[in-house]
N, C-alpha and C positions, 0 to 999 in steps of 0.2 A: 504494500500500500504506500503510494505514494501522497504525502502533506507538504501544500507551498506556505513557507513563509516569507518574511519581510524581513530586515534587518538595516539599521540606518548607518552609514557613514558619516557623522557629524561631526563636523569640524569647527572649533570655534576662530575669531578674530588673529588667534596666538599661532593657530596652524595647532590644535592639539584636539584627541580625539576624545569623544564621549567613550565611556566605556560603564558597563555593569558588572558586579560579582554576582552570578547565579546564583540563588537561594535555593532552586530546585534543580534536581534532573530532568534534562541533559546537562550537563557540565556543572553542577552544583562546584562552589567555590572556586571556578575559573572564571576570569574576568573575558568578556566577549563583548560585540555590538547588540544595541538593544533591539530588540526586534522579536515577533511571536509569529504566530498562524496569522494566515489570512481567511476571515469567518466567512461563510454562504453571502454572497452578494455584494462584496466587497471588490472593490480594486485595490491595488498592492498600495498606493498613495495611501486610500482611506485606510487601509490598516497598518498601514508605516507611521500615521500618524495616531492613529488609537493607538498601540503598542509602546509609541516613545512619551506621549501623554501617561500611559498606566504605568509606564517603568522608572521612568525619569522626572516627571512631572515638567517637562517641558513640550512646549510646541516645535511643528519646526516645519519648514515648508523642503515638500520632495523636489527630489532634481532629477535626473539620469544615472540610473543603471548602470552601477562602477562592474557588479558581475554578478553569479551565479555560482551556488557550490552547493553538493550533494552531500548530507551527514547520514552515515547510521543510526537508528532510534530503536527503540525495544518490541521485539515481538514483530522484528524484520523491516517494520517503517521506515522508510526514507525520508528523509525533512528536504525539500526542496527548495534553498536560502535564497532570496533575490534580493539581494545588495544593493540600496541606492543611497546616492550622496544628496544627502538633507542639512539645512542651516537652519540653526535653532535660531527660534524669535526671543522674545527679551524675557528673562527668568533666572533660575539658580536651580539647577536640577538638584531633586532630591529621591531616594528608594524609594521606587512603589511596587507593589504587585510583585510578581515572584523576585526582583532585582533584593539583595542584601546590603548592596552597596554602588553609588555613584559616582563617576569624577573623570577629570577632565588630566590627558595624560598627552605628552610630548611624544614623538615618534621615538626619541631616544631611549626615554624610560620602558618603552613597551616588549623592550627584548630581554627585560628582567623580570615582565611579570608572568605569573602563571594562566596562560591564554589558553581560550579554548583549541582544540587539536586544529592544526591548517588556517589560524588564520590570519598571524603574520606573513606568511608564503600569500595567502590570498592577494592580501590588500598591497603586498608587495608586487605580484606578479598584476593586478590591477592597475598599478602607477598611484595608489593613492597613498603611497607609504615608503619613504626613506629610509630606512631604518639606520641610519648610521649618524 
């Protein structure tokens, strides 16, 4: 069974990315882009944007399709991720909904944290990340 979700690429003013620590499975306590399912009658926009509302407590307007990546899920599920680059509107994100934790990290710092599996490679092999 395959499930599409959404997942933001937010970038703020500094050039530094939003990020979540999972509170639940998949990836409980790796930090990753915010982003969920996309529900019956939705477009990826409307639920890129309900998902970084519920996770972050920010807005953010969609942009373009940075990519696409396939994760394993339990009981054979495929999560089908669709990555796009979103700029959050005026706020101070904070943990909602399954997120533990929020904040705002420099491409340097991101190669010390503990990330979900693929996706420095992702965002690197995307062009939206320097990592050095």
């Amino acid at each position: 069974m395959r499930v599409r979700c959404v997942g933001g690429v937010v970038l703020d003013g500094a050039g530094r990315f939003l990020l979540v620590r999972r509170g639940r499975p998949p990836g409980e306590g790796l930090w990753s882009l915010p982003g969920g399912r996309v529900e019956a009658g939705e477009s990826d926009a409307e639920a890129l944007r309900r998902e970084l509302l519920e996770e972050t407590g920010l807005a953010v307007t969609v942009g373009d399709l940075a990519g696409t990546v396939e994760r394993p899920g339990p009981g054979g599920v495929v999560y089908e991720i669709h990555d796009y680059l979103a700029t959050p509107q005026d706020g101070t994100p904070r943990p909602g909904d399954d997120a533990a934790e929020v904040g705002w990290f420099a491409p340097a710092d991101m190669t010390g944290l503990p990330l979900t599996h693929g996706l420095l490679d992702a965002l690197t092999a995307w062009r939206v990340l320097d990592p050095r």
